[in-house]
C-alpha positions as CSV (number, residue, x, y, z in Angstrom):
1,X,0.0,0.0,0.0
2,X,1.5,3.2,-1.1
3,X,0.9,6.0,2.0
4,X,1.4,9.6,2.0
5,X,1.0,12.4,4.4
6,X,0.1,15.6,4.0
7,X,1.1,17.8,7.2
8,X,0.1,21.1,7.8
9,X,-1.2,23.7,10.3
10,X,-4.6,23.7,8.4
11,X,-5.5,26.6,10.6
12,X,-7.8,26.4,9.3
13,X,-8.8,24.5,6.0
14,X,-8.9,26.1,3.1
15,X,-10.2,25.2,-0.6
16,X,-6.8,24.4,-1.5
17,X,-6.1,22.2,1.5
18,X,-8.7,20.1,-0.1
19,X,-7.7,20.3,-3.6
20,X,-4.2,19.3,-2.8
21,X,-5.9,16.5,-0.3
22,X,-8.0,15.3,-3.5
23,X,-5.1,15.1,-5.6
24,X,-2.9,13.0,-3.2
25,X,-6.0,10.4,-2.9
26,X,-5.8,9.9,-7.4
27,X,-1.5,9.1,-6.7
28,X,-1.7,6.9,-3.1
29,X,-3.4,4.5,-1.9
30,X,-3.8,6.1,1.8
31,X,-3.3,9.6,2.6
32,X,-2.8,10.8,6.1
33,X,-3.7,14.5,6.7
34,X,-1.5,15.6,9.9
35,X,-2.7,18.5,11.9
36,X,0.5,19.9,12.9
37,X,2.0,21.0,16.4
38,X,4.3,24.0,15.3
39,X,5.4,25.8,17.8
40,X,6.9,28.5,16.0
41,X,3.2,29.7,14.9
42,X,0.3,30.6,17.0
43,X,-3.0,29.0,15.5
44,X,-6.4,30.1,16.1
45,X,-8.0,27.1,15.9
46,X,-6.9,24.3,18.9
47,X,-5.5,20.9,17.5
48,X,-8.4,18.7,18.6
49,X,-10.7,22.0,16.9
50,X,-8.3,21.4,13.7
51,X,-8.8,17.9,13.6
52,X,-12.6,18.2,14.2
53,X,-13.1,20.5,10.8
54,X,-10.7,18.4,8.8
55,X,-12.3,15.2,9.8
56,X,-15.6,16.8,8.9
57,X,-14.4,18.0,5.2
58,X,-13.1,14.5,4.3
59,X,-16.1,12.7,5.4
60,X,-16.5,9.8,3.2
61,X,-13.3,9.6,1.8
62,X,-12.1,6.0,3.4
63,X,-8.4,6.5,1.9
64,X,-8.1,9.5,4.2
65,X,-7.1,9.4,7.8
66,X,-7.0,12.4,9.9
67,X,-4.4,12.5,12.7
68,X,-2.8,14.9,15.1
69,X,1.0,15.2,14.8
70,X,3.9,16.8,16.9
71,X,7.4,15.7,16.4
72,X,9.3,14.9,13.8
73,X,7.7,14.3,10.9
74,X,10.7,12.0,8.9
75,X,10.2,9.7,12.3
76,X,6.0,9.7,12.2
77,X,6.4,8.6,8.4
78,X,8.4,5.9,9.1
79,X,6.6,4.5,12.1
80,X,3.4,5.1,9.5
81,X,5.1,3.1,6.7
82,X,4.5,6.2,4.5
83,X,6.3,6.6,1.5
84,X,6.2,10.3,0.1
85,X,5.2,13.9,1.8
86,X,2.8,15.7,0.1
87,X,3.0,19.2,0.0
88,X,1.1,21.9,-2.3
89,X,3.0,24.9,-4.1
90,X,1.6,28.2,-4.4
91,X,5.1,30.7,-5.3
92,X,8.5,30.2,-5.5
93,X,8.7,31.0,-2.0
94,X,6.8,28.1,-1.2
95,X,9.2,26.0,-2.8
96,X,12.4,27.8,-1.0
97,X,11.3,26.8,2.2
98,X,9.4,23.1,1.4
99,X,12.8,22.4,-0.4
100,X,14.8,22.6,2.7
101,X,12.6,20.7,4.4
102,X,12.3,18.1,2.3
103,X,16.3,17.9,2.2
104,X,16.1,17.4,6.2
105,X,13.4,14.4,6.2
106,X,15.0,13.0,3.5
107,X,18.2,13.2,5.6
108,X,17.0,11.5,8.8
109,X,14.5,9.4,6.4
110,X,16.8,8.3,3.2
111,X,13.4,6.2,1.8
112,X,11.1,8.8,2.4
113,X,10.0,11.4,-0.9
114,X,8.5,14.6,-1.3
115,X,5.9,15.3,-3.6
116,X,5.3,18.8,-4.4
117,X,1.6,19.4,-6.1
118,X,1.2,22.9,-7.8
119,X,-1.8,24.7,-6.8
120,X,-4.6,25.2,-9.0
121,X,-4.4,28.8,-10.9
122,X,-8.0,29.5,-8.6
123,X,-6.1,28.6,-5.3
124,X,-2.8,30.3,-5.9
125,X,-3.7,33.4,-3.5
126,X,-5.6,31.3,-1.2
127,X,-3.8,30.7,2.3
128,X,-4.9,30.0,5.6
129,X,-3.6,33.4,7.1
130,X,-5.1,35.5,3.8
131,X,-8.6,33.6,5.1
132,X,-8.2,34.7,8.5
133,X,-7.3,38.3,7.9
134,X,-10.2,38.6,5.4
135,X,-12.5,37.4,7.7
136,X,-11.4,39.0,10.8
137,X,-12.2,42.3,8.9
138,X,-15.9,40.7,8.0
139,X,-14.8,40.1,4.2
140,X,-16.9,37.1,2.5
141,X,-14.8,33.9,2.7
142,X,-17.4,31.5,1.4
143,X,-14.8,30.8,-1.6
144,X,-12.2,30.5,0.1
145,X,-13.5,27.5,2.6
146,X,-15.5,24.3,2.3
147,X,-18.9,24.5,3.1
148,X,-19.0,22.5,6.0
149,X,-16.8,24.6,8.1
150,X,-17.4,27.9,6.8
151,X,-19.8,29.0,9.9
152,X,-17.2,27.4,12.3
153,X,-14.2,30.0,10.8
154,X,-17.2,32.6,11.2
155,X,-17.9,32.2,14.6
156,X,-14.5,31.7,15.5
157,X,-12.8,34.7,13.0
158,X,-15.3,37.4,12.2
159,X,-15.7,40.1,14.4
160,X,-18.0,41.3,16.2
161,X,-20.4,43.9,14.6
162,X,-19.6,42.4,11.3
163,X,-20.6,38.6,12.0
164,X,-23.5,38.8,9.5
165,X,-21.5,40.4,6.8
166,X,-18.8,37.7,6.6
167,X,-19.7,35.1,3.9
């Protein structure tokens, strides 16, 4: 069985979480989406809360499993049998960063890849931060997020006098 991850912060999920999700599931056989611990950024969403939405917007999909992660993510693919990281490509900047990391995991795990998916042309603005900021300042963000989380982000994000007028 061929498995890949696909770690993130997901705080929170964006349309181009999923796309990039969706596109793993047509290349591997299992694909494990990892909720990340990062300590180095401060999420608004809680782990278990990021977990919750991404189990809810890959209900149904049985070749996805939804996970919590902190560590080291060459040594949670190995213990996982996974074979490749997935990671999704918006700019060149992107890449600088995903690059270096790829070179470290590969380092302390020689057999494990990374596959690097380029984002759609529709997604290549869209980030989890960019959906926060719009929505903290009560911009619409029903295009930016699935459906079945959007009035989670909008309970959690909007402010106050705008609720109403975000998405």
């Amino acid at each position: 069985m061929r498995i890949a991850i696909c770690p993130g912060s997901f705080d929170p999920v964006t349309l181009g979480h999923m796309d990039i999700i969706n596109r793993a599931r047509k290349i591997f056989d299992h694909v494990i989406v990892a909720a990340l611990v990062n300590p180095a950024k401060h999420t608004v969403f809680t782990l278990e809360e990021r977990i919750n939405l991404l189990k809810r917007c890959t209900e149904g999909m049985d070749d996805v499993e939804v996970v919590g992660f902190d560590g080291l993510l060459a040594d949670y693919a190995k213990a996982r049998h996974a074979i490749a990281i997935v990671k999704g490509l918006r700019a060149m900047s992107d890449f600088e960063y995903e690059f270096q990391m790829a070179l470290f995991n590969k380092k302390l795990n020689p057999d494990l890849e990374t596959v690097y998916l380029n984002t759609t042309a529709e997604n290549m603005f869209l980030s989890s931060s960019g959906v926060k900021q719009v929505a903290s300042f009560g911009g619409d963000i029903t295009n930016f997020v699935p459906d079945c989380i959007l009035d989670d982000i909008k309970k959690r994000l909007c402010t106050g006098g705008k609720q109403n007028e975000c998405g």
